[in-house]
C-alpha positions in Angstrom: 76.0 59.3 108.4 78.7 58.4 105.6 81.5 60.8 105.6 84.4 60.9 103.0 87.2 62.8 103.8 89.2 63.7 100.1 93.2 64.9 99.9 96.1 64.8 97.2 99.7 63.8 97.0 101.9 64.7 94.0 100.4 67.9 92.9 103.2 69.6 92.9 106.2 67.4 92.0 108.0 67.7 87.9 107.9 63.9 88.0 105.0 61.5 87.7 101.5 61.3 88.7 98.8 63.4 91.0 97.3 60.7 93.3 93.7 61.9 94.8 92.3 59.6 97.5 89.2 59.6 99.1 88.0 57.7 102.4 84.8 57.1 103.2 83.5 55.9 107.1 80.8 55.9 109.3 80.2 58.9 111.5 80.7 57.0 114.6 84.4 55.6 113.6 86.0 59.0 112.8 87.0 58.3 116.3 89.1 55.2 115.8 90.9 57.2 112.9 92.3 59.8 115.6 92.8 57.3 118.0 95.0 54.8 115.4 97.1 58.7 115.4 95.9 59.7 111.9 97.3 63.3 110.8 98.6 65.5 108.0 100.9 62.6 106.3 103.6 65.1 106.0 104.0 64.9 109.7 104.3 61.2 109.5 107.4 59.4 108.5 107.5 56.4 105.4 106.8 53.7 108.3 104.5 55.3 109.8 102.5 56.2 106.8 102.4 52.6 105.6 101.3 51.6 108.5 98.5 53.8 109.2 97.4 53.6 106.1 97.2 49.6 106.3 94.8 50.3 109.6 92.8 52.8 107.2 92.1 50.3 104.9 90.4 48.1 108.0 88.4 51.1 109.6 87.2 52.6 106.1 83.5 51.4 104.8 85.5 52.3 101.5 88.9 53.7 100.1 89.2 55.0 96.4 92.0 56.7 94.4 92.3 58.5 91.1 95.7 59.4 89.2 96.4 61.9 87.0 99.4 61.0 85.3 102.4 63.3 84.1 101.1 63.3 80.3 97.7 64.1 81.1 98.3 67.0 83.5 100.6 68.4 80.9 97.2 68.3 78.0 94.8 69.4 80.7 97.1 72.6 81.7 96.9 73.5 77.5 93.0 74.0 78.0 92.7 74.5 82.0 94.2 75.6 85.3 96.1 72.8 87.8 92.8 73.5 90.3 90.4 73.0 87.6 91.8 69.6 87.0 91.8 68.6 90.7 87.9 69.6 91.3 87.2 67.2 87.7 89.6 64.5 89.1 88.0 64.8 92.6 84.2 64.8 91.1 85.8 61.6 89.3 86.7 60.3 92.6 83.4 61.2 94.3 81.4 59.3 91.6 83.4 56.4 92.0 82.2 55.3 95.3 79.8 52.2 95.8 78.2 54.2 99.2 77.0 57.7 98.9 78.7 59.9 101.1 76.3 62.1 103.4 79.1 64.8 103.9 82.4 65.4 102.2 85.2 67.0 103.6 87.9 68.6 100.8 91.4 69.6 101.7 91.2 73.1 99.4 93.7 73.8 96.7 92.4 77.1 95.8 93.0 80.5 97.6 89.5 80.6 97.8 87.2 77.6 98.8 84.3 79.1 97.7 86.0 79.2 94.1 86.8 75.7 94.4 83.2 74.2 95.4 82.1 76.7 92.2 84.3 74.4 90.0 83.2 71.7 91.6 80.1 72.6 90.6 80.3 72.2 87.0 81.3 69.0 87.4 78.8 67.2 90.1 75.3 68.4 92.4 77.3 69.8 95.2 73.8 70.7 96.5 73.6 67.0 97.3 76.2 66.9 100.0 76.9 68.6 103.1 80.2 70.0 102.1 83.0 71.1 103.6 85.8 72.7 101.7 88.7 74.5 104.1 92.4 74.9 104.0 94.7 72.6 105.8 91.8 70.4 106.1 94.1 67.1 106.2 95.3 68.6 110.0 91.9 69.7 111.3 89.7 66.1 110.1 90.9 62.5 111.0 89.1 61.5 107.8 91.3 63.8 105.4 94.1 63.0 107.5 93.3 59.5 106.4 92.9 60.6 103.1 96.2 62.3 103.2 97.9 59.3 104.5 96.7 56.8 101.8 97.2 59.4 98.5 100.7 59.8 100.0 101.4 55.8 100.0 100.0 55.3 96.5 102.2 58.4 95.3 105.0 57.3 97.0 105.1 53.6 96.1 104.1 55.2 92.4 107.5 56.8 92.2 109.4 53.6 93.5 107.9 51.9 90.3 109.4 54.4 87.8 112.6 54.2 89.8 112.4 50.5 89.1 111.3 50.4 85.8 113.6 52.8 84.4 116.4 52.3 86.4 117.3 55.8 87.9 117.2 57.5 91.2 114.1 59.7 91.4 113.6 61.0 94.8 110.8 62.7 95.5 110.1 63.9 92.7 110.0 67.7 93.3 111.9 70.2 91.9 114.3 71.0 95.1 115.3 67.2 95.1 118.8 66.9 93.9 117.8 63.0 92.5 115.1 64.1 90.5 117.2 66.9 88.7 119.5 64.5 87.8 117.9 62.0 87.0 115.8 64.2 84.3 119.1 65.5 83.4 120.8 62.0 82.4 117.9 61.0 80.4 117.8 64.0 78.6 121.1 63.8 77.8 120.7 60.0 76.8 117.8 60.1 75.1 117.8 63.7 73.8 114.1 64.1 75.3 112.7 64.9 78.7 111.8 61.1 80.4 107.7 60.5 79.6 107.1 60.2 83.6 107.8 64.4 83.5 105.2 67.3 83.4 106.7 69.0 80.3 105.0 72.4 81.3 106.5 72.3 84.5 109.2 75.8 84.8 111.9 73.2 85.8 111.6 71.0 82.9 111.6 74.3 81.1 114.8 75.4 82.7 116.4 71.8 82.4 115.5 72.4 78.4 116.6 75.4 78.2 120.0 74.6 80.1 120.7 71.9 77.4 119.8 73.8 74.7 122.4 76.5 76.1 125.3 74.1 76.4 125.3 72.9 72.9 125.2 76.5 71.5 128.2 76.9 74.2 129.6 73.8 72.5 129.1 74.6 68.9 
């Protein structure tokens, strides 16, 4: 039996991209991916995460990823919900796998998973699966854990890059992290426009907006 464990990194951040990743094994080495000390990646520190997820890549039959950059969340959210967009970008992820899975295990975003298989619906034959949908799914399955670990690295290493390319301090990327703020901040202030790596229908960037537009007035 092929089973594909499925978790995100970066849903929640004001700066850059949602990574979904999915990993797909053989029944019979879920094992190995407790033994190697797979959990919830937030339990796991930067080293720890790279390395694991370097040992993933060995164990794993196959190991996919779909982003869903800042710009694009902000059009979906116009036309759909944050949750809407993960169940499309995770039925993109499904599809995107060389081996059919037998069962798939979902870390659920929803408050209720049996709203979240019902968009799933729309989008692939969930009746095709043996599917598991549950809460805090990346601490109770090695193979979301796995999952977890490997969106968390791509995200991750995805921030580095905009740090490089554009030169500032970024952080995380979530709204508590004093980096991020700032860096948004400068730009804005440079470039008189929020940086194109930030969900514009994000409340901070709204707050950050409306800040500025307050201190010219003040100005004036």
């Amino acid at each position: 039996m092929l089973v594909l464990g499925i978790d995100e990194a970066g849903r929640g951040p004001v700066i850059g991209s949602m990574i979904i990743a999915g990993v797909l094994v053989e029944e019979d080495t879920i094992r190995k991916l407790d033994e190697i000390g797979c959990k919830d990646s937030k339990l796991l520190s930067p080293s720890e995460r790279e390395r694991l997820a370097r040992e993933v890549e060995v164990i794993a039959k196959e190991v996919r990823l779909v982003e869903t950059t800042a710009r694009e969340i902000d059009s979906l959210r116009r036309v759909i919900s944050l949750n809407e967009i993960e169940a499309r970008k995770i039925a993109e992820l499904i599809d995107k796998f060389e081996n059919k899975p037998d069962k798939i295990i979902i870390d659920c975003p929803d408050p209720e998973p049996s709203r979240f298989i019902a968009r799933l619906r729309k989008y692939i034959d969930v009746d095709e699966y043996e599917l598991v949908v549950e809460h805090k799914a990346d601490a109770k399955y090695p193979v979301v854990s796995a999952a977890s670990i490997i969106a968390k690295v791509a995200r991750d290493l995805h921030v580095r890059e905009l740090s490089e390319k554009y030169g500032i301090k970024l952080g995380t990327g979530y709204s508590h992290d004093e980096d991020a703020i700032k860096a948004i901040e400068e730009y804005l202030e440079k470039d008189g426009k929020l940086p194109p790596f930030v969900r514009k229908s994000w409340d901070t960037s709204k707050r950050i907006l409306e800040k500025k537009s307050q201190k010219k007035l003040i100005d004036f």
